[in-house]
C-alpha positions in Angstrom: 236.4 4.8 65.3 240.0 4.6 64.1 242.4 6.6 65.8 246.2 6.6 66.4 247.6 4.7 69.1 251.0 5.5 70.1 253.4 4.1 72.9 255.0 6.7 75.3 258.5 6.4 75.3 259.3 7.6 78.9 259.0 4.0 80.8 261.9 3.5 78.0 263.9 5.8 78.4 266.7 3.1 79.5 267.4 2.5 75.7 268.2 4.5 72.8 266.1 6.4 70.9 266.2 4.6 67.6 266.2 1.2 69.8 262.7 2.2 70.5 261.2 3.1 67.6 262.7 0.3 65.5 260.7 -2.0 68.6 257.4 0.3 68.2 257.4 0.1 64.2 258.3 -4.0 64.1 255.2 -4.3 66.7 252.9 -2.3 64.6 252.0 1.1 66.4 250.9 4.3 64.9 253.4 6.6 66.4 255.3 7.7 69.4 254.8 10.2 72.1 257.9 11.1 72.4 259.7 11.2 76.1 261.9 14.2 76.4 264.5 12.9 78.9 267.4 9.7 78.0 268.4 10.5 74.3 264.6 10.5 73.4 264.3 14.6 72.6 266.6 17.1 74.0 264.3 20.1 74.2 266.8 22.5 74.7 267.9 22.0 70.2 264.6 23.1 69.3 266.9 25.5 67.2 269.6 23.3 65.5 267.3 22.2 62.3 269.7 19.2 61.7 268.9 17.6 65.1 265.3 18.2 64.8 265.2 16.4 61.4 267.3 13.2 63.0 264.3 12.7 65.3 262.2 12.8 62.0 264.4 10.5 60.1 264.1 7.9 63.4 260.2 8.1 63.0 259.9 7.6 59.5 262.7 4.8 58.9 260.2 2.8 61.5 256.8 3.8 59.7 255.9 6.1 62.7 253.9 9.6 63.3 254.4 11.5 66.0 251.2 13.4 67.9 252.8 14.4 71.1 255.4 15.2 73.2 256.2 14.4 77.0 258.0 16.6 79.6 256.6 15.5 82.8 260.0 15.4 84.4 260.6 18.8 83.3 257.1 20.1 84.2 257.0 18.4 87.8 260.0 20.7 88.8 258.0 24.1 87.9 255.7 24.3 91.1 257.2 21.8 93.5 258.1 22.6 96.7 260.4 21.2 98.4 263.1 20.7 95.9 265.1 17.9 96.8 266.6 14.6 95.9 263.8 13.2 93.9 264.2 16.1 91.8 268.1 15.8 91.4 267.4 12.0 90.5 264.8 12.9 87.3 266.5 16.4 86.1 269.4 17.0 84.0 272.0 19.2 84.9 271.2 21.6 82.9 268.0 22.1 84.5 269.0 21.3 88.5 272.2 23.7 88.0 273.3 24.2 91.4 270.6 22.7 92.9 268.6 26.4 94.6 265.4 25.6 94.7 264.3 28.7 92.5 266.8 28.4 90.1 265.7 24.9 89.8 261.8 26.1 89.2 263.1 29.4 86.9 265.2 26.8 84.3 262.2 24.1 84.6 259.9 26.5 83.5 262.2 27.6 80.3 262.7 23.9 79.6 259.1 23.6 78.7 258.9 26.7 76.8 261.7 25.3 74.8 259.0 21.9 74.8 256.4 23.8 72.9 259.4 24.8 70.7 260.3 21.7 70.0 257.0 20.7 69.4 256.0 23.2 67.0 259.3 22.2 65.0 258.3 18.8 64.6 254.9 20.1 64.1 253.3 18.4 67.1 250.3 20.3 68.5 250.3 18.6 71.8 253.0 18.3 74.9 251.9 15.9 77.9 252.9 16.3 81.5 253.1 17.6 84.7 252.7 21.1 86.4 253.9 20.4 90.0 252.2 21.6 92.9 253.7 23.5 96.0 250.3 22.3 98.0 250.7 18.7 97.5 252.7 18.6 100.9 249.4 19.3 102.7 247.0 16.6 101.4 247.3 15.0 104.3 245.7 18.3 106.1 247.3 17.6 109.2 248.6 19.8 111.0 245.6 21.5 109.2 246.5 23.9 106.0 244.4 27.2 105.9 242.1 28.0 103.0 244.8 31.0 102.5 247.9 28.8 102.2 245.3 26.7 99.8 244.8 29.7 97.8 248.7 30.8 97.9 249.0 27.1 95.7 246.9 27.7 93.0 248.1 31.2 93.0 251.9 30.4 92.6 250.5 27.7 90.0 248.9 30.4 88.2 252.3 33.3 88.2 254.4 30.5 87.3 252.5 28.6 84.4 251.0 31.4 82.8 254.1 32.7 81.2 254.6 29.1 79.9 251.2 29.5 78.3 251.5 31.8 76.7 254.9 30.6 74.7 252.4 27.9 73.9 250.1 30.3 72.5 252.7 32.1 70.5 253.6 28.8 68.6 250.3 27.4 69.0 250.6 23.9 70.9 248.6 23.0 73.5 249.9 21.4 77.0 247.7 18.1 78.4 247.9 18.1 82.4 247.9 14.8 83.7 245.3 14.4 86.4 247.3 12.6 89.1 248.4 12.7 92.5 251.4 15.3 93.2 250.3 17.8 90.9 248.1 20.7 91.1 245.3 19.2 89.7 245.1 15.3 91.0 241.4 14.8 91.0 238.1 16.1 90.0 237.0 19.6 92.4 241.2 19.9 91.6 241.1 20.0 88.0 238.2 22.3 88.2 240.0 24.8 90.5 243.1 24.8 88.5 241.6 25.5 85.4 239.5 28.6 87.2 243.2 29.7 88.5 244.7 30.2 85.3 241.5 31.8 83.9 240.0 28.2 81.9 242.9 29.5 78.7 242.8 27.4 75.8 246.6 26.7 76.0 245.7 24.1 79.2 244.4 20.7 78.0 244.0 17.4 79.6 245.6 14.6 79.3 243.3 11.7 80.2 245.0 8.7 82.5 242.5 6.9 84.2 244.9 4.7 86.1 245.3 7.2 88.3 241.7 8.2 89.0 241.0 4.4 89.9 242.6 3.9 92.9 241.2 7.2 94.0 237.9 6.1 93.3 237.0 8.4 91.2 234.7 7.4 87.8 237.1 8.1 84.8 234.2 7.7 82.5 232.1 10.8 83.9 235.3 12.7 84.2 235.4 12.4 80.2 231.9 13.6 80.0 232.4 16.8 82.5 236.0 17.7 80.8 235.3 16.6 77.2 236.2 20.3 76.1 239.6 20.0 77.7 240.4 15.7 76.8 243.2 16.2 73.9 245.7 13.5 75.0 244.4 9.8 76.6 246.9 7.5 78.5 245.7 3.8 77.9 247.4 2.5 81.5 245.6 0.0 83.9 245.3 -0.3 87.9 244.6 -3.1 90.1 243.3 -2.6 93.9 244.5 -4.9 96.3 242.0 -3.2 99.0 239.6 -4.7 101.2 241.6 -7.0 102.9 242.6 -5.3 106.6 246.4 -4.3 105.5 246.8 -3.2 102.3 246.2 0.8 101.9 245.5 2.8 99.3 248.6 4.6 100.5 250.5 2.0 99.2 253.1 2.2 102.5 256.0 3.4 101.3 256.2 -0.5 99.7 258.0 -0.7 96.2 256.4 -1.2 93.0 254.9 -5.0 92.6 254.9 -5.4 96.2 251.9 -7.9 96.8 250.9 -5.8 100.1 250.5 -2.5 97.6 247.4 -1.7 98.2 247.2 -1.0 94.4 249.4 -1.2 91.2 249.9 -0.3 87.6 248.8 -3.5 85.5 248.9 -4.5 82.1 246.2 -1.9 80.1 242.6 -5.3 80.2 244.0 -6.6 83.2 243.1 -4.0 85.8 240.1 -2.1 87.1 239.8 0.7 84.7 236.4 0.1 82.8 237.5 0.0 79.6 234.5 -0.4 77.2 232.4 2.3 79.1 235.0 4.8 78.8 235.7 3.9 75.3 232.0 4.4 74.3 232.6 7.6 75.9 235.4 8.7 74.0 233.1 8.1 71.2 230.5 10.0 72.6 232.6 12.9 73.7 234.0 12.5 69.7 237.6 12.3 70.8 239.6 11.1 67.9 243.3 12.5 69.2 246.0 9.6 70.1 245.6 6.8 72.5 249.3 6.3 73.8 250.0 3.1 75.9 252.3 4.0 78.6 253.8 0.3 79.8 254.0 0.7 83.3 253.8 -3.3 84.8 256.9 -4.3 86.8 255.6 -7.6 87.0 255.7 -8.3 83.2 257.9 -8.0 80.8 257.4 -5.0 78.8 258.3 -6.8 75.8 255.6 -9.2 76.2 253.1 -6.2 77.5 253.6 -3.6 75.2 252.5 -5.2 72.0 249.8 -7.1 74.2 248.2 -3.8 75.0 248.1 -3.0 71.5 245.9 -5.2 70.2 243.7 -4.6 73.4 243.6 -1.1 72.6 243.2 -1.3 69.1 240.0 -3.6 69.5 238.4 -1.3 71.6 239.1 1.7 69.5 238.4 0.7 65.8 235.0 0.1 65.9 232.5 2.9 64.9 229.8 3.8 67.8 225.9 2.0 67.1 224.5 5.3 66.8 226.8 6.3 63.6 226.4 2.5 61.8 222.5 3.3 62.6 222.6 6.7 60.7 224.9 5.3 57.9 222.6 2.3 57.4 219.3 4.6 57.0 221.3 7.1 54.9 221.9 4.5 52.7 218.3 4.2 51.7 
């Protein structure tokens, strides 16, 4: 089953735009979803025509499409609580301002109405990212969080993403959550209370990354089946656990990325523990045929190397048609 596959810009956001694309195109990718942070996409000209068509004039010099865009940065800020230096370090100054926490959530939340904007100009139907979450500070449940101040998260997700929504209904793009932990929805009983929060609206996709389901032990594959009416956007990124051996925790230990005492890792997309052909046959079964985006997350390979080494790995799992469909075509034949 042949369907785009597209590298996410936002682990290259360190070089220009056009650098990017000209890399993408020579390597022989489908597309781009577009990062919107570095001088990928600047959200906030969804309006100035001549800018919009530059970004269009980028893709199609390098033979490229473009299915989505990414605002995770931008999305992260919404619900978080606190507010603090990890947010000054991945906003722009337009959006951390003075750096009040609630001004900081007010502009993050117009930055991704301006994403759908943008999106709809470049006639994407699709933005990727992140909602935030001001509940992630009490996974550790200790001192012990009440089932009210539980409640009060999803609740504050709900007031402050449904207005976002609803700009994406009024242009008619959809936003892909990314499952993973930090946000609102990090797992599977997560995802299914977020989406009850905010009413199951059609404007609230998935984005499917099962990376970061791994190393939570949770089955990616069955996570396809259960959500397949929400799966609109798939991450092809990898994980390897380094558990099992006394020291290393899935906590990872405040240890930097590559670490060899990580209790797990982002790996090149076939080198990891994500079961690939399983959930590939369940994309097929599911009948997803929206983008597959490589997101090159490795620090210890060079992305050079990687990048164009995960497409072909995700290209041979993703062109060939499903046993039950050459079965039917071969009797239909008769």
């Amino acid at each position: 089953m042949s369907r785009p596959i597209t590298l996410f810009t936002g682990q290259w956001a360190d070089l220009p735009f056009d650098e990017v694309a000209r890399l993408a195109g020579e390597w022989g990718y489908d597309g781009l979803e577009i990062a919107c942070w570095g001088d990928h996409l600047d959200v906030s000209r969804w309006d100035d025509a001549a800018y919009v068509r530059s970004r269009r004039e980028i893709l199609d010099r390098n033979g490229l499409q473009v299915h989505a865009i990414a605002n995770h940065l931008g999305g992260q800020a919404v619900c978080d609580d606190p507010i603090d230096q990890r947010h000054r370090d991945i906003l722009s100054d337009r959006v951390w301002g003075d750096g009040d926490a609630e001004g900081v959530r007010r502009r993050a939340a117009e930055g991704m109405k301006d994403t759908a904007r943008m999106a709809a100009k470049l006639g994407v139907e699709i933005v990727t990212g992140f909602t935030g979450s001001s509940i992630w500070k009490y996974v550790a449940m200790f001192p012990p969080a009440s089932q009210d101040m539980v409640d009060a998260g999803y609740e504050d997700f709900a007031a402050r993403w449904n207005p976002i929504l609803d700009v994406f209904d009024e242009v008619g793009v959809r936003f892909a959550h990314e499952v993973h932990p930090s946000e609102i929805a990090y797992d599977y009983w997560t995802t299914h209370r977020a989406l009850e929060a905010i009413g199951h609206r059609e404007a609230f996709g998935l984005n499917w990354d099962p990376s970061h389901m791994v190393w939570q032990d949770l089955d990616p594959v069955s996570f396809l089946w259960d959500f397949q009416d929400r799966i609109i956007h798939v991450h092809c990124k990898d994980t390897k656990k380094r558990l099992g051996n006394g020291r290393n925790g899935r906590l990872s230990s405040h240890l930097a990325w590559a670490d060899p005492r990580r209790g797990w890792d982002f790996i090149s997309t076939g080198h990891g523990d994500v079961p690939w052909e399983n959930a590939f046959r369940m994309l097929n079964a599911i009948g997803y045929t929206g983008p597959l985006s490589v997101e090159w997350e490795d620090a210890g390979m060079d992305r050079l190397v990687g990048a164009p080494e995960a497409l072909a790995f995700v290209r041979g799992l993703s062109t060939y048609e499903p046993a039950a469909a050459a079965f039917d075509a071969a009797f239909s034949a008769r």
